[in-house]
N, C-alpha and C positions, 0 to 999 in steps of 0.2 A: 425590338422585333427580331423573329430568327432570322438568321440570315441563310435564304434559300439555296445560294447556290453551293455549299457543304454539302460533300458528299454522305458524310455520315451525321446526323442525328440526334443526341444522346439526350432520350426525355427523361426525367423521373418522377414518377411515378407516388402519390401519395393513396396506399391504397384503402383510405377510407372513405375513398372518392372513386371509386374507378368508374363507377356509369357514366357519370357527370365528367368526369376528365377524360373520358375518350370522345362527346361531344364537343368540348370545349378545344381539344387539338385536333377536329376533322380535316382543316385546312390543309395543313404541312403533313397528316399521315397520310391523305388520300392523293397528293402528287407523291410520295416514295413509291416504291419499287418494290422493295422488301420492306416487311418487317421482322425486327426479332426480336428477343429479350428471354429472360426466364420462360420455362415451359408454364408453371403456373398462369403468368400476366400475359403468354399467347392466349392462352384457353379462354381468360377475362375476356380479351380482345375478342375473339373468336365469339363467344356467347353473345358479344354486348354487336358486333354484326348482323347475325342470325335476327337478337332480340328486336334491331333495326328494320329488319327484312332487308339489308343490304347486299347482295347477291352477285353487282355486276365489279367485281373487286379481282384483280389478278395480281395480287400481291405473290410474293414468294415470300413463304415462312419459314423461320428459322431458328430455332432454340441458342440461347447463350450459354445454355449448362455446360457444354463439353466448349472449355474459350478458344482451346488452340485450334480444333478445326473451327471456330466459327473466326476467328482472325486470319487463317489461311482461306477462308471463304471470302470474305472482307479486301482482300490482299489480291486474290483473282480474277474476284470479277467484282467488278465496280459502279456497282448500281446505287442507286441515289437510296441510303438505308436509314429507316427508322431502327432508333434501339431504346427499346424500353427498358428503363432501370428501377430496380424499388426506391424510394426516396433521392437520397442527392448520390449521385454517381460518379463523383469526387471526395466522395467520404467513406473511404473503406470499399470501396465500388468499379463500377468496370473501368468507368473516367482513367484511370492509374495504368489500365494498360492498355488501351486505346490511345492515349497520348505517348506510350513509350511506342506501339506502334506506326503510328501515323505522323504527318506533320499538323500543326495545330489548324492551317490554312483547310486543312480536311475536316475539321470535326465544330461541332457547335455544341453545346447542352444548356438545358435547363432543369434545373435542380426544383427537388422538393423535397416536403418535410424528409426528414432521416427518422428510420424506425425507432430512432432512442429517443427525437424529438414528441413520438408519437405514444412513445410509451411513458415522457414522462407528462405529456399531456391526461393519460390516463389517472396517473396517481394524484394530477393535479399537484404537481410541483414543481418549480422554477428550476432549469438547468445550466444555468449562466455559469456555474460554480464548476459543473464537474470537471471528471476525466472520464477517457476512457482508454480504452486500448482490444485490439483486434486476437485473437490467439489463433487464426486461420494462418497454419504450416508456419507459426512462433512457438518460440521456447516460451515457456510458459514461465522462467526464469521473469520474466518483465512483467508480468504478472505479478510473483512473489514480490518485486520489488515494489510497484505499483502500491500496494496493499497494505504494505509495510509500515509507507507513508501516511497512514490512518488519514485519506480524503476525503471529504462530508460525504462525497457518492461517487459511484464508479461505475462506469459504464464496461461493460465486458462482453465481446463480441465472440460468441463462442466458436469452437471447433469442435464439432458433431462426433468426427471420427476417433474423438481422443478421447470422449464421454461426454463432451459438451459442460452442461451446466454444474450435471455432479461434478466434473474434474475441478473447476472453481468451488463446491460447498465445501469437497476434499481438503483441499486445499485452504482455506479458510478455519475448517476444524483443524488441521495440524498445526497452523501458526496460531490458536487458541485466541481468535478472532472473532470466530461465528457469533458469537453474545451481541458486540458489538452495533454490528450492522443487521438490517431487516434486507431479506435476502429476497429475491422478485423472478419471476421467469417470464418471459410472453413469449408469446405462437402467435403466427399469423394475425398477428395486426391488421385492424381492418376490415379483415373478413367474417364472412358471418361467424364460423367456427374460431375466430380468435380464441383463446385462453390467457390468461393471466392469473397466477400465484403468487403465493406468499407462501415460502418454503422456512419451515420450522427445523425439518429435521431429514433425515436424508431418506428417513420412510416416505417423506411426502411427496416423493418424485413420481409423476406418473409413467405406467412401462410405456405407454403412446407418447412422449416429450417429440414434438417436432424436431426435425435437424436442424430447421431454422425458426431457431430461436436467440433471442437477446437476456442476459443478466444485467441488473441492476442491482447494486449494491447500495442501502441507506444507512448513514453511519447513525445510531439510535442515540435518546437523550442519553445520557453518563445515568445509572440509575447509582442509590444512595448505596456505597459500599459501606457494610456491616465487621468490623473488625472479627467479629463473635464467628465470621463463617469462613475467618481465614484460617489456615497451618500457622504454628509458629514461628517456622519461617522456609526457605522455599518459595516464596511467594511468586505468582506467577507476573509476566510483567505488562502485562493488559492492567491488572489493577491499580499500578502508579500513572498517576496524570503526570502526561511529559509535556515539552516544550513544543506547542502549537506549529512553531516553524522547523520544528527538526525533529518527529517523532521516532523513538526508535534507538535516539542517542543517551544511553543509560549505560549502565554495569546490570548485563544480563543475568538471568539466576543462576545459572552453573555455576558462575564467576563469585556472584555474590556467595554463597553458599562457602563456596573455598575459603574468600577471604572473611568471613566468622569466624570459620575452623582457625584457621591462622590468628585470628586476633584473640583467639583461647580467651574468652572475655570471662572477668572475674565478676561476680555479684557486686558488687558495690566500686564508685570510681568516676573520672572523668574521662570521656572519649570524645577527639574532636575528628570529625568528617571534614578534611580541607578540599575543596574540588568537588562538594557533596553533590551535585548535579540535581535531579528529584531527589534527593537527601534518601535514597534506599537504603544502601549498606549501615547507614545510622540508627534509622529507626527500625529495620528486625533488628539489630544488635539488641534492641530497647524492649521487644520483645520478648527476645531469647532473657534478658538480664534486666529487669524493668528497674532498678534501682541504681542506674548506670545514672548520671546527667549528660546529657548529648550536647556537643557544641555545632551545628550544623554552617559551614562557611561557602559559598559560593559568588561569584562574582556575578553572575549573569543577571540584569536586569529580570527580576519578577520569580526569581528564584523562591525568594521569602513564600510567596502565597502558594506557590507549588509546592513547597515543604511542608508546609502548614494543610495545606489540603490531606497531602500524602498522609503525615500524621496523623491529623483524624483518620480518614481509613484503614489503617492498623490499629487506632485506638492505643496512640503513645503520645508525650510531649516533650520535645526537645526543650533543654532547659535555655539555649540560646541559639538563635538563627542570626546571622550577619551576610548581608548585602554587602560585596566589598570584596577586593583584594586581596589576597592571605597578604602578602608581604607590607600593606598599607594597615592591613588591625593589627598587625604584630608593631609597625612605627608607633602608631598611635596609639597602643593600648587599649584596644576594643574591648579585650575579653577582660570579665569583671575576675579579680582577683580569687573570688572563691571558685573558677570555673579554669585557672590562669595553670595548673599543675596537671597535666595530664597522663592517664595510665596506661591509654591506647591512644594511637594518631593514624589515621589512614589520612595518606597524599595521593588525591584522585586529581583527576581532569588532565591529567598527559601534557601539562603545558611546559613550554620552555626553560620557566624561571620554577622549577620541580626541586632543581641543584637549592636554590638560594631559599626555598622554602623551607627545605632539610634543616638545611644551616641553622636559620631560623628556632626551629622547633626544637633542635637539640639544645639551644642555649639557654632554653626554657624548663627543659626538664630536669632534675635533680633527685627523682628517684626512679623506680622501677618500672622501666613501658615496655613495649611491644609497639614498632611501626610497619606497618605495611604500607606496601607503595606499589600497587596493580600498574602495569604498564602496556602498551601496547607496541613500543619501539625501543630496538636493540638500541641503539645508538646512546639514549640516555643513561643505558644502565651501570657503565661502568663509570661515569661521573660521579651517581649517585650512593654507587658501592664504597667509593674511595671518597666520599665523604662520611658515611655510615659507619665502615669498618672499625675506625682507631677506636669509634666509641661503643660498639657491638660488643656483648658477652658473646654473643652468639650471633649469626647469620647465615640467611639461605636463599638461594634464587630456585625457582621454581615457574616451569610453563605447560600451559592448560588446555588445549584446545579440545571444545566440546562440536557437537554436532547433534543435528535437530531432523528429525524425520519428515521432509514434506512429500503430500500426495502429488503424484503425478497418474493423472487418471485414475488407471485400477492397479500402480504400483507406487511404492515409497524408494526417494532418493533420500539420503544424509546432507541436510545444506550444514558447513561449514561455517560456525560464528566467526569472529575474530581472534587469533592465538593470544594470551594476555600472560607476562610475565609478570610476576608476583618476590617483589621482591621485602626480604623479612628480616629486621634486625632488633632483639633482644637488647636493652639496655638494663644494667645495672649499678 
């Protein structure tokens, strides 16, 4: 039950009910004093009065839009206040600074549905699963990162002032996302004039889009990628299935790209991917040189089926994939003899035992390679140097750092990948 003697109030408001929910709280609005809320849900109020013939009412009215003078109003004078909120008023809502105001002995709420609640009740789909995030006066930086993380759905609370919806479609096309996901806008929820879309393209934005409004993001089924409609390499990295709990963690295409050039791959030969992550850098090599045999090695539980997916969608075949430790198939002699002699070796995955991996792999080779070894930290690379060197014809270090244009509203920043050193030694 509320508890009356609070001096403040804080309802909210599900407004695909508003007739029937300002019936239903007659009791607790008609002893306040004031009421306030959004100018919108005064007007509601006001209309659904009138439509009452309710007349003998000496409320004081008072808009929530402008909050500071309405919490220095709040602060002065101290009248028993209704505050009407759209949905739950602790979720991204007024609750948040009402209670940074007040002591909690002051306030009450009762929450209702949340307009994200109501909008996925539209599409008729479960939201137990999502995220979301707010971008009212946030960096939009937590967004990109947000995003990143390829979540089944995403809720996105826009900021009007900054483009709103388009500033997210923007942004989704720069990070070469938009395929992905089914893109949603709502207006006015509830009301008669609500809208609701389904945004294809960035021509489909209406010049009337509400300031308030909400994005939803729907991450789509995976559709069947056709090798035939890719470059041969460049590939972009939306098109490799990554690891479900950490999407995002690959060797990027700048990166990739570099280390081909660097692996100067010959037409024919063996090349083993150690650390092969989605097995990328492997299979375009396999493109670019399709008579290469690929050893793809990755330790990661479930590795196997994400390389193998990968595969098909460039339409290549690794001649062997192994589940496992590099330094545990080199004890045990995993790799079958005709695959045992390698002419390329890229040592991915940045781990610790990178040194003994080295080691490893040179004991193995006895004619003409090329290794590459991408890194991401200083610290291992002169260990790795001064095992390299005695046996290098040649060698070379070399660092890369790329940058990626995201929209920000109606202008473009440069986000900043990771710098990756690339370290190259010539054997003969």
């Amino acid at each position: 039950m509320p508890d009356e003697s609070k001096q403040i109030h804080v309802i909210g408001i599900d407004t695909s009910s508003v007739e029937s929910f300002f019936e239903a709280k007659k009791k607790p609005i008609f002893k306040a004093e004031r009421i306030t809320g959004p100018q919108r849900i005064l007007d509601s109020f006001k209309t659904w009065l009138k439509d009452k013939n309710i007349k003998n009412n000496k409320f004081e009215f008072f808009s929530t839009d402008k909050l500071n003078d309405f919490i220095d109003l709040l602060k002065k004078d101290k009248k028993k206040t209704i505050v009407f909120s759209g949905g739950d008023p602790l979720w991204f809502g007024i609750g948040r600074l009402l209670i940074q105001n007040f002591p909690l002995s002051n306030l009450y709420f009762e929450p209702a549905a949340t307009s994200f609640q109501l909008a996925f009740s539209k599409l008729g789909k479960p939201w137990q699963d999502t995220q979301w995030i707010s971008l009212h006066g946030r960096d939009p930086l937590q967004l990109e990162k947000a995003i990143k993380k390829l979540p089944s759905s995403l809720v996105v609370l826009t900021d009007s002032n900054r483009g709103g919806a388009k500033e997210v479609y923007q942004l989704m096309d720069s990070l070469e996302l938009q395929k992905k996901y089914e893109f949603w806008t709502f207006e006015r929820l509830g009301y008669i004039n609500e809208r609701i879309l389904k945004i294809s393209s960035v021509d489909d934005f209406p010049i009337d889009l509400d300031p308030l409004h909400l994005v939803i993001l729907l991450k789509k089924e995976e559709p069947l990628i056709q090798s035939i409609d890719l470059p041969l390499f460049g590939i972009v990295d939306s098109v490799f299935l990554q690891n479900a709990d950490c999407p995002g963690l690959m060797t990027k295409k700048e990166v990739r790209v570099q280390i081909l050039a660097e692996l100067n791959l010959p037409k024919q030969g063996i090349i083993w991917d150690i650390g092969s992550g989605v097995g990328s850098i492997g299979l375009e090599a396999l493109r670019i040189s399709p008579n290469l045999k690929l050893v793809s090695i990755d330790k990661r539980v479930g590795s196997t089926n994400i390389i193998k997916e990968n595969a098909r969608r460039l339409g290549v075949k690794p001649s062997l994939i192994i589940e496992d430790e590099a330094l545990n198939i080199f004890k045990q002699n995993k790799i079958t003899s005709s695959l045992s002699k390698p002419e390329r070796v890229i040592i991915g995955g940045g781990g610790s035992n990178s040194h003994l991996i080295l080691e490893e792999v040179l004991k193995l080779i006895n004619s003409t390679c090329i290794i590459v070894i991408p890194l991401i930290s200083l610290k291992s690379i002169s260990k790795l140097e001064s095992i390299l060197k005695p046996k290098a014809h040649k060698l070379s270090i070399s660092q890369h750092q790329s940058y990626r244009g995201v929209s920000i509203g109606e202008d473009i920043r440069l986000s900043p990948l990771n710098p990756v050193f690339i370290l190259k030694g010539e054997i003969k």
